[in-house]
C-alpha positions in Angstrom: 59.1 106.5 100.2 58.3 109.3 103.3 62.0 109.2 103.9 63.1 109.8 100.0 60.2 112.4 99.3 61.4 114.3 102.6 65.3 113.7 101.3 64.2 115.6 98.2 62.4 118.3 99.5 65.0 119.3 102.5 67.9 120.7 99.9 64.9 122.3 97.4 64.2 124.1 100.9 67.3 125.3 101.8 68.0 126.2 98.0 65.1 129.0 98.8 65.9 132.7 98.8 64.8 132.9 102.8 67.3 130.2 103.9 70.3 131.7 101.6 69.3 135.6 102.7 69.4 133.6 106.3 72.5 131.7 106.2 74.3 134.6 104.7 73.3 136.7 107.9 74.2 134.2 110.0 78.1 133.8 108.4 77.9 137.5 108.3 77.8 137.5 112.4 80.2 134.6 112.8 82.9 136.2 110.9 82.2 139.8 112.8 81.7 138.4 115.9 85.3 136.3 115.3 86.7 139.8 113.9 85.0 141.8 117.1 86.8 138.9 119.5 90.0 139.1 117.4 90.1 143.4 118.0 89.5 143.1 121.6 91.6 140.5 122.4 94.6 142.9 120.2 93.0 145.8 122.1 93.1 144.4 125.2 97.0 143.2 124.9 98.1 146.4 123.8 96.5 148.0 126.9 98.0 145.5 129.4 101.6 146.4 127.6 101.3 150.3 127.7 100.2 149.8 131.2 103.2 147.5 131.7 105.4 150.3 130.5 103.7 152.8 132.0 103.7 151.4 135.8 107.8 150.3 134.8 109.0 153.1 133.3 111.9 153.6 135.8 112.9 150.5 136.1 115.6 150.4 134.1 116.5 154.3 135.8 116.8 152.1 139.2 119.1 149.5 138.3 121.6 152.0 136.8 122.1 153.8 139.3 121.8 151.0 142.0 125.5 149.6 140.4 127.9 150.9 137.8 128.0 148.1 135.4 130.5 149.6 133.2 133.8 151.4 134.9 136.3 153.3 132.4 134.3 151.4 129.0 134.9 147.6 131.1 132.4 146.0 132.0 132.0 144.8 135.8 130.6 141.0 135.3 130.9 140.6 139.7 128.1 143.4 139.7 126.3 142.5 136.9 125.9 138.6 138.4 125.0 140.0 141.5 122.8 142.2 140.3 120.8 139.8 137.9 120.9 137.5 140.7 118.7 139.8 143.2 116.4 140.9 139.9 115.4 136.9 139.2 114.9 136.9 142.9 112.4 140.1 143.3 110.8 139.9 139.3 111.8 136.8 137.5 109.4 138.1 134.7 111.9 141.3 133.1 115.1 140.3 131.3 117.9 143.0 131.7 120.4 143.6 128.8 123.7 145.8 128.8 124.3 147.5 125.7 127.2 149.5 124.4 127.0 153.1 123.1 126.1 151.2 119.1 123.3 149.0 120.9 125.4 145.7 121.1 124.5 143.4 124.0 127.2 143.1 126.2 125.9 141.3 129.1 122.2 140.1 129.9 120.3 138.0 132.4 117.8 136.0 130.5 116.3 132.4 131.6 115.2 130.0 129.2 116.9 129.5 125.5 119.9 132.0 124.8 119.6 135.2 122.8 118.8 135.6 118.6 120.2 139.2 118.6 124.0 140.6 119.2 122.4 144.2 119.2 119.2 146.0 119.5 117.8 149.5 117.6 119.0 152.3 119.5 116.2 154.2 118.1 113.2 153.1 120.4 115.4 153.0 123.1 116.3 157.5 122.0 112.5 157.8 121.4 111.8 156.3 125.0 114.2 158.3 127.0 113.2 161.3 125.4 109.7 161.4 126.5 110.5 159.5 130.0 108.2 156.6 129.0 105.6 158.8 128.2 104.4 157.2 125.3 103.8 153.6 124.2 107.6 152.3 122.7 107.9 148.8 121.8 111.8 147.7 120.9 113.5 144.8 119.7 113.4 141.3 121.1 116.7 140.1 121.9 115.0 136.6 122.0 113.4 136.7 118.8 115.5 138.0 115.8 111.4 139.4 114.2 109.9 140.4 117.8 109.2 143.4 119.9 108.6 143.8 123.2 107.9 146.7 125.9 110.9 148.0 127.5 112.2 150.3 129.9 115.6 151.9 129.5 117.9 153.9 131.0 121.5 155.6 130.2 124.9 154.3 132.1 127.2 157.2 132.5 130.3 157.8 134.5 131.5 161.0 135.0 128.9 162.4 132.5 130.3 160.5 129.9 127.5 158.1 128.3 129.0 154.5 128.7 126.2 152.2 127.1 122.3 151.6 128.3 120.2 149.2 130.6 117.7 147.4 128.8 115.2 145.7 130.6 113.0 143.6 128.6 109.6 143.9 130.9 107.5 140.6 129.7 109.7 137.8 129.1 109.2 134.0 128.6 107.3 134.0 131.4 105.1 136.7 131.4 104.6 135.9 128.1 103.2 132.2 128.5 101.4 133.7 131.6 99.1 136.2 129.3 98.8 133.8 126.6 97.1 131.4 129.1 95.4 134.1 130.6 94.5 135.9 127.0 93.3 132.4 125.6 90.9 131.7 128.2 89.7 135.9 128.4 89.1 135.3 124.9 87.3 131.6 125.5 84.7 133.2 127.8 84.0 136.5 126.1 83.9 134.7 122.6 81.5 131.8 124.0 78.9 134.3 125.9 79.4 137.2 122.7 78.6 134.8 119.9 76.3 132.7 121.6 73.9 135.8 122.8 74.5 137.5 119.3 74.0 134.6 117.2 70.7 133.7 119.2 69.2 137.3 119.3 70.0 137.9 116.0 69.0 134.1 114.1 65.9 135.2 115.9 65.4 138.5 114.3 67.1 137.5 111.1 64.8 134.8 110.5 61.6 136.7 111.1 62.7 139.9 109.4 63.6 137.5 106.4 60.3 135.5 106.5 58.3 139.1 106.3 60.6 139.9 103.5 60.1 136.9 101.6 56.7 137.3 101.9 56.6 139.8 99.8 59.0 138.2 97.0 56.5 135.4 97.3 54.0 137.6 95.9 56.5 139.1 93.1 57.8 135.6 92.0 54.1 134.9 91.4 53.2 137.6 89.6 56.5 137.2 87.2 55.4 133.5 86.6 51.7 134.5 84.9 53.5 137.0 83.2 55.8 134.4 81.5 53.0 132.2 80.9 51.2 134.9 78.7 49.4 137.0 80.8 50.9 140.4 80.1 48.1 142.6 82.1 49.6 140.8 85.6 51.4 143.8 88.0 53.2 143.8 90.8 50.8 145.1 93.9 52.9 148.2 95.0 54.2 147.1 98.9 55.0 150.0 101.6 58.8 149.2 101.6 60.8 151.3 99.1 62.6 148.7 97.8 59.8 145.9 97.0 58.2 149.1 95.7 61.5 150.5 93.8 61.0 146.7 92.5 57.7 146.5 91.6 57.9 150.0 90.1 60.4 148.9 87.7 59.2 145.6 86.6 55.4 147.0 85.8 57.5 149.9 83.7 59.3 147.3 82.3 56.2 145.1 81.6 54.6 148.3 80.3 57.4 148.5 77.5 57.7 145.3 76.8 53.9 145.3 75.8 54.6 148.3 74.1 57.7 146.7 71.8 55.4 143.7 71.6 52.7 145.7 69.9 55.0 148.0 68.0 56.6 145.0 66.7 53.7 143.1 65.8 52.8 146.6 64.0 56.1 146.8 62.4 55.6 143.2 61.1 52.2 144.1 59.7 54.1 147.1 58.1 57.1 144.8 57.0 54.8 142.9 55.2 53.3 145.9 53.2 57.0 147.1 52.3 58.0 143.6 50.8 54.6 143.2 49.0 55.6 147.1 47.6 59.0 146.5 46.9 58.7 143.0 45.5 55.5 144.9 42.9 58.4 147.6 42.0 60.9 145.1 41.6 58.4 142.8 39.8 57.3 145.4 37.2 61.3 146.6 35.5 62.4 142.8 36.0 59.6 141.7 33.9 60.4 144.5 31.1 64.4 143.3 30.7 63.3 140.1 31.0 60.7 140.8 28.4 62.3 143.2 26.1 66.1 140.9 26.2 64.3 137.6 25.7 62.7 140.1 22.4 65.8 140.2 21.2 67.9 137.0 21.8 64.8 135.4 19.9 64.4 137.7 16.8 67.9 138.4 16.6 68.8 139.9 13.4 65.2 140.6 12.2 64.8 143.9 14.3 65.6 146.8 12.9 68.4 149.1 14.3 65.1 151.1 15.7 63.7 148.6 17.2 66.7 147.1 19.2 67.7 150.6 19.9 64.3 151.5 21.5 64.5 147.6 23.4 67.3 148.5 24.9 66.2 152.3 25.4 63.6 150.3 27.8 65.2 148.0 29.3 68.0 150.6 30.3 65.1 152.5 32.2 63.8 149.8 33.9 67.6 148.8 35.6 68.0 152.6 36.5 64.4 151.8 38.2 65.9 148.9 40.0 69.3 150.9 40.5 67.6 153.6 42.2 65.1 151.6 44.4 68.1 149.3 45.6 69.9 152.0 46.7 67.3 153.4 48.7 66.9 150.5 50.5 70.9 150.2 51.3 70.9 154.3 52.2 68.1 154.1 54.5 69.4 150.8 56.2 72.9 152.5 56.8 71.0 155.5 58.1 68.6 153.4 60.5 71.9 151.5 61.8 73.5 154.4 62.5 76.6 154.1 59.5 75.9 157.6 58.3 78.2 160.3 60.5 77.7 163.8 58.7 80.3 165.8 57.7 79.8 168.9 59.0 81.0 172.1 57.3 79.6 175.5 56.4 78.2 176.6 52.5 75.5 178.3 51.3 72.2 177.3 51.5 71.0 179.5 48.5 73.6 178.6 45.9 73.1 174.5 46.9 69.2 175.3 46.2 70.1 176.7 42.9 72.2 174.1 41.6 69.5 171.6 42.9 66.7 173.3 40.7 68.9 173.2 37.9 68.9 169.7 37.8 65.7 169.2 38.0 64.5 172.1 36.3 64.2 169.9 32.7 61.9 167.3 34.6 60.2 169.8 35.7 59.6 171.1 32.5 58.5 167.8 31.3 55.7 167.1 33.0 54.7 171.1 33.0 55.7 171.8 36.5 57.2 175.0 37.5 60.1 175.4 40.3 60.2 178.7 42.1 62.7 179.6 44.7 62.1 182.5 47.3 65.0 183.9 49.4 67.2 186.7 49.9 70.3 187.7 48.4 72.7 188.2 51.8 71.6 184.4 53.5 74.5 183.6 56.1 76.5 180.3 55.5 74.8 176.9 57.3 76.2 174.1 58.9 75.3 170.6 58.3 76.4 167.7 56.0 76.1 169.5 52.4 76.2 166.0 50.4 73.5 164.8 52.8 71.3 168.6 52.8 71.4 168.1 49.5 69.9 164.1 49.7 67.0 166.2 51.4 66.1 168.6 48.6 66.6 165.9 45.9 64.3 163.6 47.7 61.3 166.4 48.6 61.6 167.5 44.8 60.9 163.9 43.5 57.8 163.6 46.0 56.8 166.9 45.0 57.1 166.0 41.3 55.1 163.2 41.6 52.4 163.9 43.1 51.9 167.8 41.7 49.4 167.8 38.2 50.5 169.8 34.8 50.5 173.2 35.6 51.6 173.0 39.2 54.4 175.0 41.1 56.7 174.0 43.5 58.1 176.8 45.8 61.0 176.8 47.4 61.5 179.2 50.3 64.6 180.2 52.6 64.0 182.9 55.4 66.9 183.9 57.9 66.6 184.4 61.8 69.3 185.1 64.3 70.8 181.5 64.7 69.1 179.4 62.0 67.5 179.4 58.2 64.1 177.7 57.8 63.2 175.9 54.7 60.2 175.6 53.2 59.4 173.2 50.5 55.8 173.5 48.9 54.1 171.7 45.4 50.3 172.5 44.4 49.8 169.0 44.6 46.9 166.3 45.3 48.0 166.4 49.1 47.6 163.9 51.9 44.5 163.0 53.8 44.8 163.8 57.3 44.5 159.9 58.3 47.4 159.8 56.8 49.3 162.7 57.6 51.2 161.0 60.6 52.7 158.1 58.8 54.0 159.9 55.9 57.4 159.5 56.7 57.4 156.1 58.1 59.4 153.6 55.5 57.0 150.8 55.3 54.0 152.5 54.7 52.5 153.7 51.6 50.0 156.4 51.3 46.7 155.6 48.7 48.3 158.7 47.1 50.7 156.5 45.5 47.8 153.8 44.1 46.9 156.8 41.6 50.4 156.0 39.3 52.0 152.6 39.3 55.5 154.0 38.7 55.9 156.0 42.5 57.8 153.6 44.1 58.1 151.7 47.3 58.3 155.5 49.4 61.0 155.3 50.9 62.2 158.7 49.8 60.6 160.7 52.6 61.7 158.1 55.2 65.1 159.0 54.3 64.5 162.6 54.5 63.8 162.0 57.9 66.4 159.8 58.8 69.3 162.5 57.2 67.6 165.3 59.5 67.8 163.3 62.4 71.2 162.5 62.5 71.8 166.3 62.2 69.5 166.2 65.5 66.8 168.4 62.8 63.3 167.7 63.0 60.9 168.1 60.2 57.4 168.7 59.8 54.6 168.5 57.3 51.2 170.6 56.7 49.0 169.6 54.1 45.8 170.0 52.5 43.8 167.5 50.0 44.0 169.1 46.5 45.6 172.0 47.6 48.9 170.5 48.1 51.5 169.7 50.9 54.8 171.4 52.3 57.7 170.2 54.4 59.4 172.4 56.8 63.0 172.0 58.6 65.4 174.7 60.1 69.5 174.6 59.3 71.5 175.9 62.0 73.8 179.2 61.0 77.5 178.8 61.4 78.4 179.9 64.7 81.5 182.2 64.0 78.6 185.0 62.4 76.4 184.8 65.9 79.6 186.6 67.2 
């Protein structure tokens, strides 16, 4: 059972954050100390080549003009034999080559398996002789048809006419298995002492700097878990390293708004439920009249009088415009809360869209003994804004104004021009607003105890949608009132920007 138990818990272990933060160091170092190897082994070849060139350079400059290989463009095999011969002798490692003037091999003294090539690149060879060996030149191969080797090289002439090149080849087979033995065990020994001093030194450090690091995650994960079990006042102790504090910075921000959201929300819900026990009382009240008033009439049929029915249906016609109206504030203010209203921008005037506003609602007005007044200049400049939606606005504030202002009230309307803007002031004589009350008036699930005076106001959403229209014109809008004195609303429209010229 010790054995299983211990079974179980050695992978939960490893599965930590410590031993994967470790492990991941510790691959890390493998792979750069294999990558550091790799670069100065490369390194290391490179530098024995350039000094092979370097120390060689003339080679090729000694055999030519130790023989004439080639006499009148033919090529002297008896010297060439001879002189391969004596090269094998004194450095068996270098091949030599004769080329032609077009870099074809002509003759060559190689050991080992025959040649891949029938010419070499003349251009290494140009770029060599040019510079005297100054600088590191690797050319073909002969031996290997997608290799390079150092080189030395040198011109044959004869009588100042050029007659090929020497080639000499200055690692061949030999040299070649000679500093792969040599390179294999360099790299053996420097790869066995590197890795094993890094990888000790720095599992050392690795694993303590990780166990201090985890130590504070410890304390993080902790504090997470009460918050997911409910306790919403747990924070994150602030640590002196930056990032455990960048962290637990952030997640007591974030736990701070989410306990915010939580508490708006459960706010909202409480207000949620208020809208739906307004709306369903507004829907409840013109639903009951058709229903009422049709049932009237499917049951006494042709015993009403042409008065009668006419005035039934008079009623019930005013109760579906009721319903009409309230359903499509509920769909306008949804499409403005989701964001499916984009304004149409486009100058008009301001005054002549008040007028024809107050003209419709001038006979309402008149009905219930209220009075419109508008106040503004002749000369206003044109505005910019959504005119269909603008004109929502003033529809909307003249229905709450109408509703709440007595017989004998006034509602003002007023424009006044500045520089960039015109500010609009919309004011009734009405009952006004407590001040309790002031700071939710626009909010579309609450209901003011205004509205309890007349059973006919609505679900208020009207003012919400004010709002709503204004701020996707990026207007605010803001309301002063006083109980019995009455309440205005103020916004500013911006001025068409081709008369701030």
């Amino acid at each position: 059972m010790k054995m299983f138990g211990l079974h179980r818990t050695i992978p939960r272990f490893f599965r930590s954050l410590f031993w994967k933060l470790s492990l991941t160091f510790l691959s890390l170092l493998v792979v750069l100390a294999v990558a550091y190897i790799y670069i100065t082994a490369f390194t290391a070849e490179m530098y024995f080549q350039e000094a092979n060139q370097r120390l060689n350079a003339s080679v090729a400059k000694h055999i030519a003009a130790e023989t004439q290989p080639i006499v009148n463009g033919k090529v002297q095999q008896k010297k060439l034999e001879t002189l391969f011969h004596n090269i094998m002798i004194l450095n068996p490692s270098v091949e030599v080559y004769l080329l032609d003037t077009q870099g074809r091999i002509l003759a060559y003294s190689t050991p080992g398996k025959d040649i891949q090539r029938t010419s070499v690149s003349l251009e290494p060879l140009q770029k060599f002789l040019q510079n005297r060996g100054a600088s590191f030149v690797m050319g073909d191969d002969p031996k290997d048809i997608h290799g390079e080797k150092v080189f030395s090289a040198a011109k044959v002439e004869n009588g100042g006419r050029l007659e090929g090149y020497i080639y000499v080849i200055l690692g061949g087979e030999g040299y070649d298995s000679a500093m792969q033995f040599l390179l294999g065990s360099y790299i053996l020994r420097l790869g066995g002492r590197a890795m094993g001093f890094t990888l000790i030194v720095a599992a050392v450090i690795g694993l303590v700097g990780f166990a201090f690091m985890t130590k504070s995650l410890r304390a993080t994960i902790r504090t997470v878990r009460e918050f997911q079990q409910g306790n919403l006042e747990a924070r994150i102790p602030i640590s002196s390293s930056i990032e455990m504090n960048q962290l637990g910075t952030a997640f007591n921000e974030m736990a701070d708004t989410l306990v915010h959201h939580i508490q708006e929300i459960k706010t909202m819900d409480n207000l949620r439920r208020d809208l739906v026990a307004n709306v369903s009382h507004d829907l409840r009240t013109p639903l009951a009249s058709v229903h009422g008033y049709v049932e009237t009439i499917l049951m006494k049929g042709n015993t009403l009088t042409e008065e009668e029915r006419l005035r039934y249906l008079t009623t019930v016609l005013h109760s579906t415009e009721k319903l009409k109206k309230l359903v499509e504030e509920l769909f306008e203010l949804s499409k403005l809360e989701a964001k499916q209203t984009t304004p149409n921008v486009e100058p008009f005037s301001i005054g002549e869209l008040v007028q024809d506003v107050v003209q419709k609602y001038q006979l309402l007005a008149e009905q219930q003994k209220v009075s419109i007044k508008t106040i503004f200049p002749h000369h206003l400049p044109l505005v910019t804004a959504d005119i269909a939606l603008i004109e929502r606005v003033f529809q909307n504030l003249l229905d709450n104004a109408l509703k709440y202002t007595p017989e004998n009230g006034v509602i003002t309307i007023q424009l006044e021009s500045t520089y960039n803007k015109v500010n609009v002031n919309v004011a009734d004589t009405g009952y006004g607003i407590p001040p309790e009350e002031l700071p939710y008036v626009f909010e579309r699930y609450r209901k003011g105890s205004q509205l309890s005076l007349e059973s006919d106001h609505g679900a208020g959403l009207g003012l919400a949608i004010v709002k709503k229209i204004l701020e996707v014109h990026g207007i605010s809008i803001s309301v002063f009132s006083k109980v019995q004195e009455g309440t205005s609303f103020s916004f500013n429209l911006p001025v068409e920007a081709s008369l701030l010229r």
